[in-house]
TORMARMAR-301911 format. One record per atom (N, C-alpha, C): atom name; chain; residue number from 0; x, z, y. Coordinates in Angstrom, 1 decimal, m for minus. Layout:
<pts>
{"CA","A",NUM,{X,Z,Y}}
...
</pts>
This chain:
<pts>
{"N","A",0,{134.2,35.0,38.3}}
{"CA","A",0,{135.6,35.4,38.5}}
{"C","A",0,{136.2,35.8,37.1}}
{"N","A",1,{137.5,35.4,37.0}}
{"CA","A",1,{138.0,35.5,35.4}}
{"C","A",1,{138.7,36.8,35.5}}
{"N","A",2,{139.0,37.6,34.2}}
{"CA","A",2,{139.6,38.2,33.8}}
{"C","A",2,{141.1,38.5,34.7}}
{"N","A",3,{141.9,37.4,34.8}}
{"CA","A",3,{143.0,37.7,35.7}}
{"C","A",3,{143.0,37.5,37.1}}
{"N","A",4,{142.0,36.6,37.3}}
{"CA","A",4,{141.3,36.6,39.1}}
{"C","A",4,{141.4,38.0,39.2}}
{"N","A",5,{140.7,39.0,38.6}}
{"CA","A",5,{139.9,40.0,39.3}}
{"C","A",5,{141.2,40.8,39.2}}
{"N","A",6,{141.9,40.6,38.2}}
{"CA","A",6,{143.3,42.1,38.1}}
{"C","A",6,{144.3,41.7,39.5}}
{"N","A",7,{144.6,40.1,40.0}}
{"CA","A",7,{145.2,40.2,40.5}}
{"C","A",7,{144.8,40.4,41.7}}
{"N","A",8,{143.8,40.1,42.3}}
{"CA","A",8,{142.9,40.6,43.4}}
{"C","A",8,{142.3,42.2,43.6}}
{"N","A",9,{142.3,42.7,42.5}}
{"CA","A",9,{142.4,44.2,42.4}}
{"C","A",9,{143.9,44.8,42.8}}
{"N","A",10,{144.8,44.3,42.4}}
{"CA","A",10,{146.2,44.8,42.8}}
{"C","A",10,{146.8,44.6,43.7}}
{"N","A",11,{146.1,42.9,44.2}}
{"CA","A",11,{146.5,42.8,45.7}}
{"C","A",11,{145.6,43.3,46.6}}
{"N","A",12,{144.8,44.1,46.8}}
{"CA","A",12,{143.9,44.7,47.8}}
{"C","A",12,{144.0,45.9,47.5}}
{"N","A",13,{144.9,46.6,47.2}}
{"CA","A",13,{145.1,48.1,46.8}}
{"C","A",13,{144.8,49.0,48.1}}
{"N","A",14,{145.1,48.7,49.3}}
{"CA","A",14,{144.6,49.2,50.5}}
{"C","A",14,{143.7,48.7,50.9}}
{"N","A",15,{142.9,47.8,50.5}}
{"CA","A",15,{141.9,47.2,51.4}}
{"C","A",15,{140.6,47.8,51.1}}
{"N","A",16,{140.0,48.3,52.0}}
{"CA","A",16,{139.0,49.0,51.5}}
{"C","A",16,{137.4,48.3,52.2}}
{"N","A",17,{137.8,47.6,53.2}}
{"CA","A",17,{136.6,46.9,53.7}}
{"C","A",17,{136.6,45.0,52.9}}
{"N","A",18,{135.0,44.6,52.9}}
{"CA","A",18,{134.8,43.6,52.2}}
{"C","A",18,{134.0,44.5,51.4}}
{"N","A",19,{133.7,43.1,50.2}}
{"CA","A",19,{132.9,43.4,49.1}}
{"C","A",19,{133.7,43.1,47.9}}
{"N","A",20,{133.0,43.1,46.6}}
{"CA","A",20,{133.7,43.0,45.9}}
{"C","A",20,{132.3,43.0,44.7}}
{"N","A",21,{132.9,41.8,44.2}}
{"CA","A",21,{131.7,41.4,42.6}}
{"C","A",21,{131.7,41.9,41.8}}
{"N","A",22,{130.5,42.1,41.0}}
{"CA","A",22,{130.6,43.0,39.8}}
{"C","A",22,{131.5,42.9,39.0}}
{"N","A",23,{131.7,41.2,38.2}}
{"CA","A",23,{133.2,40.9,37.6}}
{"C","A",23,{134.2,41.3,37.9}}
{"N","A",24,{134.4,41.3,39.7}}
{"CA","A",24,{136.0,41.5,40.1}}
{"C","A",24,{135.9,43.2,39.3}}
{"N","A",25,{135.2,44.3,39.6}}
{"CA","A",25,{135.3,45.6,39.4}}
{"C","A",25,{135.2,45.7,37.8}}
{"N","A",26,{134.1,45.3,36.9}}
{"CA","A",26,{134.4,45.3,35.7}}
{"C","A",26,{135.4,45.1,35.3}}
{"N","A",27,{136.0,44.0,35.1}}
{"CA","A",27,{137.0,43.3,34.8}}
{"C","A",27,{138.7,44.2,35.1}}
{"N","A",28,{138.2,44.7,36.2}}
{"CA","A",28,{139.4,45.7,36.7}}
{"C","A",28,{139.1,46.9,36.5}}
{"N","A",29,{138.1,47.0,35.5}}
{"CA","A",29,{137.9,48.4,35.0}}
{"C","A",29,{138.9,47.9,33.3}}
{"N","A",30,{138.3,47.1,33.0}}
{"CA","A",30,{138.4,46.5,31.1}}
{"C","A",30,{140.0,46.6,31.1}}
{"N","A",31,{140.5,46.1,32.7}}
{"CA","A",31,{141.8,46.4,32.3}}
{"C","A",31,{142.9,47.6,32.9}}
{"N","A",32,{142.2,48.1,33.1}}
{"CA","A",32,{142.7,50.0,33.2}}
{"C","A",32,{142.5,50.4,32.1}}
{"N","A",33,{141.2,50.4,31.2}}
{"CA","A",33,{141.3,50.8,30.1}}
{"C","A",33,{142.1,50.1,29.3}}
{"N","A",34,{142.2,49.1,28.7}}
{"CA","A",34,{143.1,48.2,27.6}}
{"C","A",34,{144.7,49.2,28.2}}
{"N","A",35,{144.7,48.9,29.3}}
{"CA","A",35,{146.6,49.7,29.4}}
{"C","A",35,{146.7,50.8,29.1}}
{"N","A",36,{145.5,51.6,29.4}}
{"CA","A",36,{145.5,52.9,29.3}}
{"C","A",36,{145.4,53.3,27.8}}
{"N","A",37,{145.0,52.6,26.8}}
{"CA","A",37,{144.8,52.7,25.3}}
{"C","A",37,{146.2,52.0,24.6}}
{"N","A",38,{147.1,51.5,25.3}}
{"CA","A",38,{148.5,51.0,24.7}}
{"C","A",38,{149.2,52.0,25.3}}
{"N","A",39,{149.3,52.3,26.7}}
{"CA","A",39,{150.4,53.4,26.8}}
{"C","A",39,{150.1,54.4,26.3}}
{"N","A",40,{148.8,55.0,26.1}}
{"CA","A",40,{148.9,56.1,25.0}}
{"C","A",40,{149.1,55.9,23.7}}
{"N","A",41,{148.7,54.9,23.0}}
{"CA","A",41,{149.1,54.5,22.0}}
{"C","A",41,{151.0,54.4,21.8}}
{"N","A",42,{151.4,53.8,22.5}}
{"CA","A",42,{153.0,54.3,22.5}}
{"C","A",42,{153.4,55.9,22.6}}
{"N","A",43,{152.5,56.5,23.8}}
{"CA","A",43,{153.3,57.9,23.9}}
{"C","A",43,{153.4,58.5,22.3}}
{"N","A",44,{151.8,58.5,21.8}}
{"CA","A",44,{151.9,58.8,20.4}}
{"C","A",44,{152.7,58.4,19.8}}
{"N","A",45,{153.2,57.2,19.3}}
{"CA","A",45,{154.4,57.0,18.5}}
{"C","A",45,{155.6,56.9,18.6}}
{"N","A",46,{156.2,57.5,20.4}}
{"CA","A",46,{157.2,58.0,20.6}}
{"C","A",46,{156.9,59.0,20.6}}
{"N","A",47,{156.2,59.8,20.5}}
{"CA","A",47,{156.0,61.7,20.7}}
{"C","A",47,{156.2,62.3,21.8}}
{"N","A",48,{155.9,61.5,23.1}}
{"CA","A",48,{155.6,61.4,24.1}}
{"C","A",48,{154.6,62.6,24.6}}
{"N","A",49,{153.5,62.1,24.3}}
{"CA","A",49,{152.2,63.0,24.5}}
{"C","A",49,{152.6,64.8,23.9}}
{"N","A",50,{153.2,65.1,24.6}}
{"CA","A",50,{153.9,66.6,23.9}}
{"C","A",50,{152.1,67.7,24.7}}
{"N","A",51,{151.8,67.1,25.5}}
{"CA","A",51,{150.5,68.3,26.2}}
{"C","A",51,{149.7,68.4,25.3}}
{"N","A",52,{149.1,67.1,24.1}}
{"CA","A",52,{148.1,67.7,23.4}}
{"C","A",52,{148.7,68.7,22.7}}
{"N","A",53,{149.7,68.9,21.9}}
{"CA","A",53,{150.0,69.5,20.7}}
{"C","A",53,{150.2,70.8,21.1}}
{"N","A",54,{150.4,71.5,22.7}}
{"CA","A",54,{150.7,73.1,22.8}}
{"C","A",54,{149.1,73.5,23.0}}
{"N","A",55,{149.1,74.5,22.0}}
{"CA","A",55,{147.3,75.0,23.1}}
{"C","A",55,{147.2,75.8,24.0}}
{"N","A",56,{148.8,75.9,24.5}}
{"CA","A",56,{148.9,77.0,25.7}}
{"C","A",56,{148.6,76.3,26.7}}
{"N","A",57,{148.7,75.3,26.5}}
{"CA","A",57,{148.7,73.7,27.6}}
{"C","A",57,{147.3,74.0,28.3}}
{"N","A",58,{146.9,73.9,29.6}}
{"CA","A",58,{145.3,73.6,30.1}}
{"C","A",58,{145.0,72.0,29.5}}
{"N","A",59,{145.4,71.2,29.1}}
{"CA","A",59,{145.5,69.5,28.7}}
{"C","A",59,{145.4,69.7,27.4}}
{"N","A",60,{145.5,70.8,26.4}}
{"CA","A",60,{145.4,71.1,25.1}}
{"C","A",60,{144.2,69.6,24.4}}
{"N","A",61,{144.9,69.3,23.4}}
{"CA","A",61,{143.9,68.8,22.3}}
{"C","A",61,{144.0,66.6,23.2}}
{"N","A",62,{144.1,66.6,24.5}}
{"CA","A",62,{144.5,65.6,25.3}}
{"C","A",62,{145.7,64.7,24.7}}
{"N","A",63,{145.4,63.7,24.9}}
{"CA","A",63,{146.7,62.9,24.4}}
{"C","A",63,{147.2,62.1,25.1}}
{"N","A",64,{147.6,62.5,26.5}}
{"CA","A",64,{148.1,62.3,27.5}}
{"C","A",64,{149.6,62.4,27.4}}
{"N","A",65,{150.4,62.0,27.8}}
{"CA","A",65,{151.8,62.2,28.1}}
{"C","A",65,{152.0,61.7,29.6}}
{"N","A",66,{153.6,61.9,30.2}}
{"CA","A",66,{153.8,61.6,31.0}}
{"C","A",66,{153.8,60.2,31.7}}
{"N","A",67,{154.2,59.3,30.9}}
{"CA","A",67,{153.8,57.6,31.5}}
{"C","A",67,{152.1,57.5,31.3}}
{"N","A",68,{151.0,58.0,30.7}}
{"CA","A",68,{149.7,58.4,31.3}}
{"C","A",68,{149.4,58.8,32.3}}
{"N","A",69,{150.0,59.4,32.7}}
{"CA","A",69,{149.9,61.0,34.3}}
{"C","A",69,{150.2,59.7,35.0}}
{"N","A",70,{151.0,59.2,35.3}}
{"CA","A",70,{152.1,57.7,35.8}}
{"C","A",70,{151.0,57.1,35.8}}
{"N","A",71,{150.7,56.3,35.3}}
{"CA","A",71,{149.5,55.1,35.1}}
{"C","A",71,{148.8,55.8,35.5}}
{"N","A",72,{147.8,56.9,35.7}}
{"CA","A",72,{146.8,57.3,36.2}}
{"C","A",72,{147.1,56.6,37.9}}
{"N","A",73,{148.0,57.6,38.0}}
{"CA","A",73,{148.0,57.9,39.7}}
{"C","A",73,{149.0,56.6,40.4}}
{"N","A",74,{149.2,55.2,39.6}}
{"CA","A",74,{149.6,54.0,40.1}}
{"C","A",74,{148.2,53.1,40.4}}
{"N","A",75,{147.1,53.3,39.0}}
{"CA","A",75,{145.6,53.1,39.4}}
{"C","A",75,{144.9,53.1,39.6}}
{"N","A",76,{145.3,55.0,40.6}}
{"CA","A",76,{144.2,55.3,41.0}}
{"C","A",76,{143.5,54.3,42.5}}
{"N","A",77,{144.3,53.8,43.4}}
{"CA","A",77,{144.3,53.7,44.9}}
{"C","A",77,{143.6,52.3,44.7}}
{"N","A",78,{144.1,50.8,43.8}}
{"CA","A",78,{143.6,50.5,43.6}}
{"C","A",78,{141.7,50.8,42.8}}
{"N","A",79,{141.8,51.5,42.1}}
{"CA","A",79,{140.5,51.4,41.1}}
{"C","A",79,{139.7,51.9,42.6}}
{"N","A",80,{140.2,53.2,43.7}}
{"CA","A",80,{139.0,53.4,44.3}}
{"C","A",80,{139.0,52.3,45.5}}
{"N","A",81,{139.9,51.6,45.4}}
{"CA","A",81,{139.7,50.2,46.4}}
{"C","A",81,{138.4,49.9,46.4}}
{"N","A",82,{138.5,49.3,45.0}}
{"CA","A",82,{137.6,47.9,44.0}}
{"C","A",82,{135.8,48.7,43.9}}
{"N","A",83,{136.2,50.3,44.1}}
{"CA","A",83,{134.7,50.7,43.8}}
{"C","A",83,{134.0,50.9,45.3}}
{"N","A",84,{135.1,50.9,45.9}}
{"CA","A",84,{134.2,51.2,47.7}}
{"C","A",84,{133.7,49.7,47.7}}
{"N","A",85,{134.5,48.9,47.5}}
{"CA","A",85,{133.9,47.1,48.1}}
{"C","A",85,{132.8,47.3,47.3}}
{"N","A",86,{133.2,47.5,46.1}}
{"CA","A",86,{131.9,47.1,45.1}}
{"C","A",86,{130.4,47.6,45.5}}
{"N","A",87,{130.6,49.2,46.3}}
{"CA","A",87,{129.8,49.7,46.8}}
{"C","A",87,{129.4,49.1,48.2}}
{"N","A",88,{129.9,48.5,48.6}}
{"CA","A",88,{129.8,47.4,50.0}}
{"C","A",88,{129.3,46.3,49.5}}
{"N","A",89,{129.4,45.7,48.3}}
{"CA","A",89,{128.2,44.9,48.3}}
{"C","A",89,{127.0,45.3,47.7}}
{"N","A",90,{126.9,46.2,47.5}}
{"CA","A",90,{125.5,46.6,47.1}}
{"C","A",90,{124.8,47.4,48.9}}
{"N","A",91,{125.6,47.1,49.8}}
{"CA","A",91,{125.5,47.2,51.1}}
{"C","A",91,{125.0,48.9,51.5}}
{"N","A",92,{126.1,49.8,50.8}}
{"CA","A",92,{126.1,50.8,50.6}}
{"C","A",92,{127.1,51.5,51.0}}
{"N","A",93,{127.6,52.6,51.6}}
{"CA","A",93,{128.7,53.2,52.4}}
{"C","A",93,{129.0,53.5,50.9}}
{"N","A",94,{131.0,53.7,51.2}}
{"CA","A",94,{131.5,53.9,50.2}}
{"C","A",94,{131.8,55.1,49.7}}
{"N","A",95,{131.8,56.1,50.8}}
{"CA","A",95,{131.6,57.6,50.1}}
{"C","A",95,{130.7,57.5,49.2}}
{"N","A",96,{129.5,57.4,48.8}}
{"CA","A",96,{129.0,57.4,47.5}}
{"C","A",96,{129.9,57.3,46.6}}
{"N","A",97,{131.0,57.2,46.7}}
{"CA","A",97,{131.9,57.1,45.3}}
{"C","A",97,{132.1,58.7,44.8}}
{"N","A",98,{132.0,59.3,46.1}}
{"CA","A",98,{131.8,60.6,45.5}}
{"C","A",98,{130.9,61.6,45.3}}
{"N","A",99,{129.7,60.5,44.6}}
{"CA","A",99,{128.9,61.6,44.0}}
{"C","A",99,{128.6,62.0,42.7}}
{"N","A",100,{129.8,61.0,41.7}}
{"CA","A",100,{130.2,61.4,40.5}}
{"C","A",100,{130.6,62.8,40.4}}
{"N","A",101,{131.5,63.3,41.3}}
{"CA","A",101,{132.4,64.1,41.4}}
{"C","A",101,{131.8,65.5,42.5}}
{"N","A",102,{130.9,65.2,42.9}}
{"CA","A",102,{130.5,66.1,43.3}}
{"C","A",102,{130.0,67.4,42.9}}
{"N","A",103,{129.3,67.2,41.6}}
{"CA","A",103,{128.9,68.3,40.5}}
{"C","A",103,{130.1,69.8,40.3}}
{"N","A",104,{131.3,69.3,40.4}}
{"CA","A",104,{132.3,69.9,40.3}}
{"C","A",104,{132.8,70.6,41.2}}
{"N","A",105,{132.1,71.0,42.3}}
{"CA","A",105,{131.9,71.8,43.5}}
{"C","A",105,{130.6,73.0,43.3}}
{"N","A",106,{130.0,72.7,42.3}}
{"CA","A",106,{128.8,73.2,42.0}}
{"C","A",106,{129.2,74.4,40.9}}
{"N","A",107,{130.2,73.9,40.4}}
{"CA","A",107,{130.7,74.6,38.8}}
{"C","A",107,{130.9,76.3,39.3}}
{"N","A",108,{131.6,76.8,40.5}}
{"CA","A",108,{131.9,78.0,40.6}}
{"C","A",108,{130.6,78.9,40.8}}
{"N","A",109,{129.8,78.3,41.7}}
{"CA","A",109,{128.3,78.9,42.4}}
{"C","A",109,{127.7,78.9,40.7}}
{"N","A",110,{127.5,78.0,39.7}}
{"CA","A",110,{126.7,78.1,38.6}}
{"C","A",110,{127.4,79.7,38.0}}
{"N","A",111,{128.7,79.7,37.8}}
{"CA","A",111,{129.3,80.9,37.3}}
{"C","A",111,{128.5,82.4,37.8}}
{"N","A",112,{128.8,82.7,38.8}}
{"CA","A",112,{128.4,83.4,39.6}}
{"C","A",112,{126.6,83.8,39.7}}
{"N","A",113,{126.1,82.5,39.8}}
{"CA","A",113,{124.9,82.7,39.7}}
{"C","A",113,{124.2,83.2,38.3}}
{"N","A",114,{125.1,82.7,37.0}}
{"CA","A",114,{124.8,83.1,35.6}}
{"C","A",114,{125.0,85.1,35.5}}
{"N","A",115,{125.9,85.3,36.4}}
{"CA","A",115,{126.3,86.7,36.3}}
{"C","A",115,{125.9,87.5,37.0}}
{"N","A",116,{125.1,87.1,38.3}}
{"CA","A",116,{123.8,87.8,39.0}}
{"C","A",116,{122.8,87.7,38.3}}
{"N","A",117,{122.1,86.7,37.6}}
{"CA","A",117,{121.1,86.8,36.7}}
{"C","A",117,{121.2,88.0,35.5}}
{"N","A",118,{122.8,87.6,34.8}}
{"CA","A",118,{122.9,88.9,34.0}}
{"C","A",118,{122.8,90.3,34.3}}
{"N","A",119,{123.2,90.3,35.3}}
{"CA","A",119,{123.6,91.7,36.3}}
{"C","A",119,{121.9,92.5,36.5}}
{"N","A",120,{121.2,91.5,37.1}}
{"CA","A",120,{119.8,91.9,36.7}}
{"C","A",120,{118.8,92.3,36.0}}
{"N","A",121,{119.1,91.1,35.2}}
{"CA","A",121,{118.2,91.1,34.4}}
{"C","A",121,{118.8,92.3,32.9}}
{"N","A",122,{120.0,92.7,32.5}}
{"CA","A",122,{120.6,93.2,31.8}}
{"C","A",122,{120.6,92.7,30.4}}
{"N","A",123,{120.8,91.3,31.0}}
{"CA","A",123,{120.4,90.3,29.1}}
{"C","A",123,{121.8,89.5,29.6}}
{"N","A",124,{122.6,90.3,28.6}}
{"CA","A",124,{123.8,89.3,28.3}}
{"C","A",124,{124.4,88.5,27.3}}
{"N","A",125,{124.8,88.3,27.2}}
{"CA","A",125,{125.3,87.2,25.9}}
{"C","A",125,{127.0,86.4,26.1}}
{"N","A",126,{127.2,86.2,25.4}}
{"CA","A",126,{128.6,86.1,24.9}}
{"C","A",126,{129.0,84.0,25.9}}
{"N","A",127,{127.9,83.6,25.1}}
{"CA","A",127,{127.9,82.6,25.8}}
{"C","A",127,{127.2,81.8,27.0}}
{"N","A",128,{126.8,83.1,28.0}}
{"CA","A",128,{126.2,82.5,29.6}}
{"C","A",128,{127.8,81.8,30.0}}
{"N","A",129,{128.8,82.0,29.8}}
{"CA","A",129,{129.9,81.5,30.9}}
{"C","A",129,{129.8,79.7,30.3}}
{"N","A",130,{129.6,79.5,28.9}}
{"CA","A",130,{129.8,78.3,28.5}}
{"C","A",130,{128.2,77.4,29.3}}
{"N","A",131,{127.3,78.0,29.3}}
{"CA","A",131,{125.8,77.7,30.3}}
{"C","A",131,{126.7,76.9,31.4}}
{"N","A",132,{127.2,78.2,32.3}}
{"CA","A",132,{127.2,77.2,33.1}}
{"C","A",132,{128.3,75.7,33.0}}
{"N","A",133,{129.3,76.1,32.5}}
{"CA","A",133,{129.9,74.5,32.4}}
{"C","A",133,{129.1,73.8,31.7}}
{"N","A",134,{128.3,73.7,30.6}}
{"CA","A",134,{126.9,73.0,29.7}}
{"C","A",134,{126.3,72.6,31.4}}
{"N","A",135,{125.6,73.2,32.4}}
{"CA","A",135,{125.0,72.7,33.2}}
{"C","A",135,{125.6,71.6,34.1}}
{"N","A",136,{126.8,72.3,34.3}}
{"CA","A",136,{127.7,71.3,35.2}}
{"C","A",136,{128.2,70.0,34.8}}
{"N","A",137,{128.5,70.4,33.7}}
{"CA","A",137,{128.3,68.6,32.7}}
{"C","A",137,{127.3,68.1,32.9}}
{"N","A",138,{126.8,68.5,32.4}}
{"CA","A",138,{125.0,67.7,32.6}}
{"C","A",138,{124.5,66.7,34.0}}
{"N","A",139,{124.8,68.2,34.8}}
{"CA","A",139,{125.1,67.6,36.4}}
{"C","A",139,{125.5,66.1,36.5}}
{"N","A",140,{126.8,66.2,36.0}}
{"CA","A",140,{127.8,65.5,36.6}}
{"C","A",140,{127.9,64.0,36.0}}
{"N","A",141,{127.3,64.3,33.9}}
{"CA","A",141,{127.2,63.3,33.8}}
{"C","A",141,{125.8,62.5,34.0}}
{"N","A",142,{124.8,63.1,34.5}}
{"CA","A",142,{123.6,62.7,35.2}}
{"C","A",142,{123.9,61.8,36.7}}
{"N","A",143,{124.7,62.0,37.6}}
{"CA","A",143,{125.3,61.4,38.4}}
{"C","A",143,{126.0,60.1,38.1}}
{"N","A",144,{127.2,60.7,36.9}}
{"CA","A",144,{128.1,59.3,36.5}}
{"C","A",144,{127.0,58.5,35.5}}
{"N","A",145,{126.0,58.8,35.3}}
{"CA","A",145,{125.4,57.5,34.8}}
{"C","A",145,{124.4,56.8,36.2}}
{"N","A",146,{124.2,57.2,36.8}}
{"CA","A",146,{123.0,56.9,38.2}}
{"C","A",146,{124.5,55.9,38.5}}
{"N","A",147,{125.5,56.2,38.9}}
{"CA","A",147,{126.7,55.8,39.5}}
{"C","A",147,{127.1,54.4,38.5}}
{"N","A",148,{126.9,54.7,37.5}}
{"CA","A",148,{127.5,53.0,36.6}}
{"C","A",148,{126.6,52.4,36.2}}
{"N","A",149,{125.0,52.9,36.8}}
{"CA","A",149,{124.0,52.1,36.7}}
{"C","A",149,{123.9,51.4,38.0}}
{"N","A",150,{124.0,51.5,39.2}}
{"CA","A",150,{124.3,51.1,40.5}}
{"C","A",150,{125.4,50.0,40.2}}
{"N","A",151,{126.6,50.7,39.6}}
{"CA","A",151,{127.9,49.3,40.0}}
{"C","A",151,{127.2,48.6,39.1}}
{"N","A",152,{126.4,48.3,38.1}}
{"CA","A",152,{125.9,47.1,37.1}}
{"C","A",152,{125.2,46.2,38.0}}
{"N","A",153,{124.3,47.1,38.9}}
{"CA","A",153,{123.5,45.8,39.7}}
{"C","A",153,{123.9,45.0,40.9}}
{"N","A",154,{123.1,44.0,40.9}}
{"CA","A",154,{123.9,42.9,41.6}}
{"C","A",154,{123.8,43.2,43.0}}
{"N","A",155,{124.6,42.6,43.5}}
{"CA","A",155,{125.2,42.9,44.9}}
{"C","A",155,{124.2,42.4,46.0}}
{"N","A",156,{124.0,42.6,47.2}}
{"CA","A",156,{123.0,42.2,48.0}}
{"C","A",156,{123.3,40.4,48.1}}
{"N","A",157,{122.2,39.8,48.0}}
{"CA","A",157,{122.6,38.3,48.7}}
{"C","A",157,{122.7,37.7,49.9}}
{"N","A",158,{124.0,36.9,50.1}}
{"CA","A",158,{123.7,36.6,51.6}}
{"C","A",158,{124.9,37.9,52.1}}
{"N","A",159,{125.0,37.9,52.9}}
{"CA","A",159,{126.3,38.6,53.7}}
{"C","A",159,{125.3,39.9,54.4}}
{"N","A",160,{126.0,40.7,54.0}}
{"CA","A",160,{125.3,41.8,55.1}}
{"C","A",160,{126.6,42.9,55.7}}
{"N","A",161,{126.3,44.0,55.9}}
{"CA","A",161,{126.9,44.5,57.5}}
{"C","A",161,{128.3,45.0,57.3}}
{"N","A",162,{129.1,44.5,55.6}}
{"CA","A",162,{130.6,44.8,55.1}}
{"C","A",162,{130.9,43.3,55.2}}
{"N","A",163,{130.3,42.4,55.3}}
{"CA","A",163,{131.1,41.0,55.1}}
{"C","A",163,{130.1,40.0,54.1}}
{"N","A",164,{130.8,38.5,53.8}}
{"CA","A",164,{129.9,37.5,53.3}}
{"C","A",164,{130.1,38.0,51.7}}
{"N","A",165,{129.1,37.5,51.7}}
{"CA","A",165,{128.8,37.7,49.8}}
{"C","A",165,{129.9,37.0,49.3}}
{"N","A",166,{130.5,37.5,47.9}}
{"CA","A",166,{131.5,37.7,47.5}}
{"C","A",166,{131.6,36.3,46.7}}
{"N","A",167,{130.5,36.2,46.1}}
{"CA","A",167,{130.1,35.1,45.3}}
{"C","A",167,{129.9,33.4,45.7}}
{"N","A",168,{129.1,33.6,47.2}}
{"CA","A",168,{129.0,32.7,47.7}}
{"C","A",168,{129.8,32.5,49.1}}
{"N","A",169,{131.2,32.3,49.3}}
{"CA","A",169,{131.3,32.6,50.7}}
{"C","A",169,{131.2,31.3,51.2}}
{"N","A",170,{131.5,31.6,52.5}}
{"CA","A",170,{131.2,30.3,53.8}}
{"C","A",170,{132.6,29.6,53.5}}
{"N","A",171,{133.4,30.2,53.1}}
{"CA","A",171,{135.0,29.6,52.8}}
{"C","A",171,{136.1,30.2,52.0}}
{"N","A",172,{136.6,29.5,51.1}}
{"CA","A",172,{137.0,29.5,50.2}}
{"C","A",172,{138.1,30.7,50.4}}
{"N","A",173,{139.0,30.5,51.6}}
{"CA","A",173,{140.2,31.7,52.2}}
{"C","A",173,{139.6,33.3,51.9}}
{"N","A",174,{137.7,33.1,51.9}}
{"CA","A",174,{137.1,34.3,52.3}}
{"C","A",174,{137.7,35.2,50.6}}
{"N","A",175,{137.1,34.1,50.0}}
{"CA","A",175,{138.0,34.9,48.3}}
{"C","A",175,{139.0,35.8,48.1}}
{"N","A",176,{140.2,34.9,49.0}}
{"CA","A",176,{141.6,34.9,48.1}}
{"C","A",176,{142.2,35.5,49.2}}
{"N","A",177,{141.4,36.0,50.7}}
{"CA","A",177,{142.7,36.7,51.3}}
{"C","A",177,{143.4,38.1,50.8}}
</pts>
């Protein structure tokens, strides 16, 4: 699947959440979330756009986000989690696993809490147990987001199984392009 196969098949299936979907189609409709995403920020910057990184009152502080970023996020988001459920359908996988990148981040308050019963105990404090637990919750999380983009790398089951016909090989051509 080429480069613009997969964007425009990505943007026309923006609700379609059942089917599969090839590694290329999702790559490829990753390569180009990012490429936009690195010109519209690249413009907010040189219209002064991006006003969030520059306050550090900002929670987005140091970010070089602006408003047509925020915009582009949440126009690619519906699509991008289209493309990653099918993608996860042909590795013949339910598509909630999509959220087990994101999962860790449910974890973050209980680590807090738990760092401060430990201190509360033990009477060994230190300045930086609060940054521990976000240090853990990263770790977490990006321990997940690599298990998670090591999965979408590998190839899809062969042969059709119980989301639909293989993406690569179908029985008919319509099966592609509907």
């Amino acid at each position: 699947m080429t480069f613009a196969e997969s964007v425009k098949i990505c943007l026309r299936k923006w609700r379609d959440r059942s089917g599969r979907a090839a590694r290329s189609e999702f790559w490829w409709f990753w390569l180009f979330t990012l490429l936009i995403s690195f010109v519209v920020g690249f413009v907010e910057g040189q219209f002064g756009l991006a006003t969030w990184g520059s306050n550090p009152e900002h929670p987005f502080y140091g970010m070089a986000e602006g408003p047509l970023s925020f915009a582009l996020m949440w126009l690619f988001l519906p699509p991008m989690v289209s493309v990653v459920v099918r993608r996860l359908h042909d590795r013949n996988a339910s598509g909630w696993w999509a959220l087990v990148p994101y999962s860790s981040y449910a974890a973050l308050p209980f680590l807090g809490n738990f760092l401060r019963e430990v201190e509360a105990t033990t009477g060994i404090g230190r300045p930086s147990d609060a940054l521990i637990g976000w240090f853990v919750g990263f770790a977490i999380w990006s321990v997940a987001a690599l298990i998670f983009t090591i999965v979408m790398m590998l190839r899809g089951t062969q042969g059709g199984n119980r989301f639909g016909p293989d993406p690569l090989q179908p029985a008919d051509l319509s099966e592609t392009f509907r």
